[in-house]
N, C-alpha and C positions, 0 to 999 in steps of 0.2 A: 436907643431912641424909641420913642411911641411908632406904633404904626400909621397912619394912614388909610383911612378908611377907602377900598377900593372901587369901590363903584358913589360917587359922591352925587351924582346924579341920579341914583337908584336910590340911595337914604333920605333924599328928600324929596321925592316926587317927582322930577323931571324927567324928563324924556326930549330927546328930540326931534323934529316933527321931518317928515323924509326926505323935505324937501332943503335940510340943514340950516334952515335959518333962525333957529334960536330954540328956545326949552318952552315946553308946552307944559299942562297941569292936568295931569289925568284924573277924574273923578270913580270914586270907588262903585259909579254903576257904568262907566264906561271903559274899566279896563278891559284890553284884548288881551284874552289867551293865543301866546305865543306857538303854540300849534295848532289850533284851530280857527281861529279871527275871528272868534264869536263872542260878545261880551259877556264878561264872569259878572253877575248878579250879586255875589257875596263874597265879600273879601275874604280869604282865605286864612288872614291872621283874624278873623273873630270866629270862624270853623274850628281854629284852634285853640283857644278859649273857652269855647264850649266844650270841645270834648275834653280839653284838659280841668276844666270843671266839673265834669260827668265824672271822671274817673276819681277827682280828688273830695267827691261827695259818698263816694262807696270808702274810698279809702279810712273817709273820716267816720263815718258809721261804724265801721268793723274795728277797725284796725288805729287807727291813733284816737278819737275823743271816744270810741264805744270799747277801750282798754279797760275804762274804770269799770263797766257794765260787767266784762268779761272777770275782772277780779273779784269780783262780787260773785260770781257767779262758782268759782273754782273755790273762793275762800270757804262759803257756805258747805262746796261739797267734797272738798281735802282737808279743810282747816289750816292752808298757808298762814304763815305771815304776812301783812301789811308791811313790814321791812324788805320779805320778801318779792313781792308785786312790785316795789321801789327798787329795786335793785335790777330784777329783768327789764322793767320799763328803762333805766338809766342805761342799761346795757346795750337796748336793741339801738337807744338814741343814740349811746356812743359808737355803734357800730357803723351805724346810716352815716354819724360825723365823718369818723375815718375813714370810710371810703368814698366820701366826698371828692379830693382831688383825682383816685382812678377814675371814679366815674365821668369829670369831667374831664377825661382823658381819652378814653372810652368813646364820651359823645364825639369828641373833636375825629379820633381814628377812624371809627368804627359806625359813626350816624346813629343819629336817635330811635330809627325804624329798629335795627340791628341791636339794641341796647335794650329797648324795650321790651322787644318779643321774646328776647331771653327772660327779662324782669315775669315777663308773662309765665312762662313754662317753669319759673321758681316759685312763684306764688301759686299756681297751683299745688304743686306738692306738696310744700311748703304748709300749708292750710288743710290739707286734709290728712296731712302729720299732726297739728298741732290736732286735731279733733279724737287724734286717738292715744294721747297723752293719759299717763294716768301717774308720772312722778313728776318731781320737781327738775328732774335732771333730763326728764323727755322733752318739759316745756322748756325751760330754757334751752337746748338744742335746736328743738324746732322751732322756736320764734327766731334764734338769731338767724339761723336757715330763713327762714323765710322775709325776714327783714333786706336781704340781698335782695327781694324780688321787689318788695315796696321801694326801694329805692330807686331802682332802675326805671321804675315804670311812674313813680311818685315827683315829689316836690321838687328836685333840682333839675331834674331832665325837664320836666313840662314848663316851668320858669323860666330856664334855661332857652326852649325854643320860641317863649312867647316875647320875650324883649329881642329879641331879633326881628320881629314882624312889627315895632312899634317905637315909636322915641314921644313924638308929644303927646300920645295917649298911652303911655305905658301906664301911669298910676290907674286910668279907670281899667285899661286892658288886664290887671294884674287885680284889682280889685272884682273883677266881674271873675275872675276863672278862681278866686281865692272863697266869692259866694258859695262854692261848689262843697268848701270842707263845710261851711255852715251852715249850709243844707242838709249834709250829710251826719252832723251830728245833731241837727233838730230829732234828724230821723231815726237817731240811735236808739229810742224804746222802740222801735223794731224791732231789731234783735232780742230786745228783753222778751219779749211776746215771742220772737221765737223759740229760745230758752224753754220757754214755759208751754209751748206746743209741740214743738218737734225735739227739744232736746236740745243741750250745748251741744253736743257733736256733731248731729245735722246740720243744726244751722253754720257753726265754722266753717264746716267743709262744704257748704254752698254758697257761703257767701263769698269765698273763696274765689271758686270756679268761675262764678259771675264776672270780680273783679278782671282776672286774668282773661278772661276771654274779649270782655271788653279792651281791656289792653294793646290784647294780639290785633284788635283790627282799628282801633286806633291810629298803632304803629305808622300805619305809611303816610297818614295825612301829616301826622306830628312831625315826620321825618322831613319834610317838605322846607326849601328856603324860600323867600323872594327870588332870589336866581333864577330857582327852579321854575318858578312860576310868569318871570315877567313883571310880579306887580311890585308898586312901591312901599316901602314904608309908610304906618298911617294909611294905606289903602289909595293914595296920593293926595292925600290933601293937609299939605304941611301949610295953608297960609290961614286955616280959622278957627285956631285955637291959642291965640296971643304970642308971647312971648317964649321963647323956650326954658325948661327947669334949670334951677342952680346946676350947675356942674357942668352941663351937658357941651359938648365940645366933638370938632369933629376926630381927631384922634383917638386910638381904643387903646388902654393899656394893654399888656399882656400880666399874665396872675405873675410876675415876678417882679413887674417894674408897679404894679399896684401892692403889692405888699411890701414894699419901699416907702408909701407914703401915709402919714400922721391917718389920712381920711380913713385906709381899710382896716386899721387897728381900733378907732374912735365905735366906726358903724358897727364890727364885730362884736365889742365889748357893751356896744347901746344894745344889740340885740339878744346879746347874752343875759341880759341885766333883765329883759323883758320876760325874757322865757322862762325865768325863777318860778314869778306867780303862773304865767298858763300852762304850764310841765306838772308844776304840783296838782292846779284845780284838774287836769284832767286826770290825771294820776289817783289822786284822791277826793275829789271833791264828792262821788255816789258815796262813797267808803264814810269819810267824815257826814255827811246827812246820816246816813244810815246807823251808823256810831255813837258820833259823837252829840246830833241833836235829838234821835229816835225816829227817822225816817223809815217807815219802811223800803222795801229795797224799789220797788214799782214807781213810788211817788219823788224816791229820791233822782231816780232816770229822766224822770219828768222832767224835774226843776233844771237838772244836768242839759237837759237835752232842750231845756228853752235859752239857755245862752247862745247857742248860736244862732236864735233867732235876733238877738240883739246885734250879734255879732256879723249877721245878715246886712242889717241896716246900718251898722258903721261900716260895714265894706263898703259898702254904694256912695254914703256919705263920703271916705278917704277916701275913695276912686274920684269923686268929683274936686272935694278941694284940693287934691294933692296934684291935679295938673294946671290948677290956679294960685295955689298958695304955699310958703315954704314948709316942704314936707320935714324938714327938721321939726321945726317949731309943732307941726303934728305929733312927733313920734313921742318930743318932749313931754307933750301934753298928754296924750296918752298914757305916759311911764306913770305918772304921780296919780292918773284915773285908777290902773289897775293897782295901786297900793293903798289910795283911798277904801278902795273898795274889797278888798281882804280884810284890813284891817275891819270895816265893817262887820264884817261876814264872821270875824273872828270873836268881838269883844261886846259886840253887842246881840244877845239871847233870845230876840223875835224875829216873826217872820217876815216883818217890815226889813230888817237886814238883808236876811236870804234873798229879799226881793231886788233891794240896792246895789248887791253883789252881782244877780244875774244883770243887772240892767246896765254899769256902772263899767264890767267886765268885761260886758260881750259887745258894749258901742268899743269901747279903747281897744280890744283886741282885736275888731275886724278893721277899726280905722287904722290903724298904726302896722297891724302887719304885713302887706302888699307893700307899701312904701317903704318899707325898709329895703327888701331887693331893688325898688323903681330908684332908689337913689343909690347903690351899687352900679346897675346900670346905665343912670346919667351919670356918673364921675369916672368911669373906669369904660363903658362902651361896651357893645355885645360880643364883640369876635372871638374873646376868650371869659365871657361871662361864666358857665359852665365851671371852668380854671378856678377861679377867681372866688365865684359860691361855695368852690366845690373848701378849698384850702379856708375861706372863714368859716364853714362849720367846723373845722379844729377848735376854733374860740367859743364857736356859738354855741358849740354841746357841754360847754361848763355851764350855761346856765339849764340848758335841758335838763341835766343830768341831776344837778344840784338842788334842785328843787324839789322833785320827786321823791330824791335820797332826803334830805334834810327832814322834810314832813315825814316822811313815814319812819324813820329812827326815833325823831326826836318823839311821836306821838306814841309810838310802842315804849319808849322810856319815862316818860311823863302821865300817859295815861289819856292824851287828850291832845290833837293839833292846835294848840294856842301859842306855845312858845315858838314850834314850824312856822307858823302860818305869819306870826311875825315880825319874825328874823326875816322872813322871805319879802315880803311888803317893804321892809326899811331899805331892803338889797335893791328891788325894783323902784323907790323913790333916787336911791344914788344915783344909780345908773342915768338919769337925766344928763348928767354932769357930761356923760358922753355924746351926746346928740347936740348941748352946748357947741362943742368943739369937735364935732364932725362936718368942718368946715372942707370946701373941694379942693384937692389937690392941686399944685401949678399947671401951667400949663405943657411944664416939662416933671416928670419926674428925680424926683431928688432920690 
């Protein structure tokens, strides 16, 4: 059987008022903290949005979209292979995938405080290993080493705790803390500038430290539930934002009776379809400028590093319409944006493309991907969300992983990412088919 949600008057704002005569509606400037009777000013699940966006804006600079910078940067001064940078990057993705379900295990055991602060103390070492690498089999060591620490402190745990703090604002609640990776990767010629001032190894091993410290003091706010706190979901105010999302139901699966149903096979395999083309551009996309159309390597960071300013502005955009409008019919929409817009980027040879790709790429990647978890969340419910995300990254790192690999094989064998880049585009048009038919499970599990 489903569970039941335990506190039903806590998921929607209620309360009742002391004198027991019915359910009051707290507003989120008048909630009392529960040990002290003094009104909390700022709800505590957009405290957590913030700093889970702070953290996932370092992460994305250094460590997932400032990969492709870093490849650039080792190719130049070891002469790896391009198959090779595809392979590590697929590897650390598949490693993040499969420990997906301990992690969400971990959270459940163990609390997000305790999860993280370790995540923190790996990533530190972690990073100032990778800085003193100097073969192929140090890097790859050290990144998988240290990929244990981005995980614990990264995307599933901070997801993880922010759909607990939120049901009819999750899509903009997950779209404002998802700003944080495209903030983070505008910011990525950073690093390039630092490269070129302090040296790749300084700057790894401090960008490092940064991350993980922030981390470590993160930890106990991230760690926090409504419980903990008294307050409501939504901050209490579940009556002024219309209707509730498709799915949404008061029942939570658990990850075993959700992976029973049509819906968590449909969304894994929609998201897997997506991540084809954004796994490759950021895996390759500095590489291919650089390469394949004669970018230099400064000007190609550039161009890299303006998509997520687009990618900015479609988060804001999905955050708003996805708590108004069928976040399917978004995600759809999206998939055939991001294959339009490769295929651009691939077959036509000016810089009017290059510009349509950043533009094209980075509205559909930042609208589309927050609501992929917000609709995880509305169909399956947060008590075992964590579970749930942790076991669809099994599915979802076939398209991380695929991408990356496909483009950089096939352009080391061909001579040129054209035949990659649009195998990959036709793969991410299919995949629509799944967001069709990721329709909400019954009301009971089949």
């Amino acid at each position: 059987m489903v569970r039941e949600h335990r506190h039903p008057e806590i998921a929607h704002g209620r309360s009742t008022d002391d004198t027991g005569h019915g359910p009051t509606f707290q507003r989120v400037g008048a909630v009392t903290d529960v040990d002290t009777g003094r009104p909390r000013r700022v709800f505590t699940g957009w405290k957590i949005v913030a700093a889970g966006g702070l953290i996932w804006a370092l992460q994305s600079m250094v460590w997932i979209q400032g990969y492709g910078n870093l490849a650039v940067e080792l190719r130049n001064r070891f002469g790896w292979s391009k198959t090779f940078f595809s392979l590590v990057f697929a590897a650390t993705r598949t490693e993040g995938a499969l420990i997906g379900p301990a992690q969400g295990g971990a959270l459940t055991r163990f609390g997000t405080r305790r999860v993280m602060r370790v995540g923190a103390v790996i990533v530190a070492i972690g990073f100032i290993a990778i800085s003193q690498v100097d073969t192929r089999t140090e890097f790859v060591v050290t990144m998988m080493f240290t990929t244990l620490g981005i995980a614990a402190t990264g995307f599933l745990t901070l997801t993880a705790v922010t759909v607990s703090w939120f049901e009819r604002k999750r899509a903009r609640a997950l779209s404002l803390q998802t700003m944080g990776f495209a903030i983070g990767g505008f910011a990525s010629p950073i690093i390039v500038a630092g490269y070129a001032w302090f040296g790749w190894r300084w700057t790894v091993a401090a960008s490092g430290l940064v991350i993980a410290l922030i981390a470590w003091f993160v930890a106990p706010l991230a760690g926090r539930t409504p419980a903990d706190t008294g307050e409501a979901v939504d901050g209490g105010e579940p009556t002024r934002d219309g209707p509730r999302a498709e799915g949404v139901r008061e029942r939570h699966f658990t990850a075993r009776e959700a992976m029973r149903t049509r819906a968590f096979w449909m969304i894994a395999m929609g998201h897997a379809s997506a991540l084809l083309v954004v796994s490759a551009s950021m895996a390759h996309l500095t590489l291919y400028l650089t390469e394949d159309r004669g970018y230099r390597a400064s000007t190609a960071a550039i161009v890299a590093g303006i998509v997520p300013v687009f990618q900015f502005i479609g988060t804001g955009l999905g955050g708003y319409l996805g708590d108004r409008v069928n976040k399917r019919l978004i995600a759809g929409i999206a998939m055939c944006v991001h294959a339009a817009a490769l295929l651009l980027l691939t077959w036509v040879d000016t810089w009017v493309a290059v510009a349509a790709f950043v533009v094209m790429h980075g509205l559909a990647w930042g609208a589309r991907g927050p609501l992929m978890n917000a609709i995880r969340a509305d169909y399956f419910g947060s008590t075992s969300f964590g579970a749930i995300m942790g076991w669809s990254s099994m599915i979802v790192m076939v398209g991380s992983i695929s991408g990356p690999i496909v483009a950089g094989v096939l352009a080391d064998a061909t001579g040129d990412y054209r035949l990659g880049f649009t195998i990959l585009a036709i793969g991410a048009a299919c995949g629509t088919i799944f967001w069709v038919e990721a329709k909400p499970p019954p009301p009971e599990p089949t």
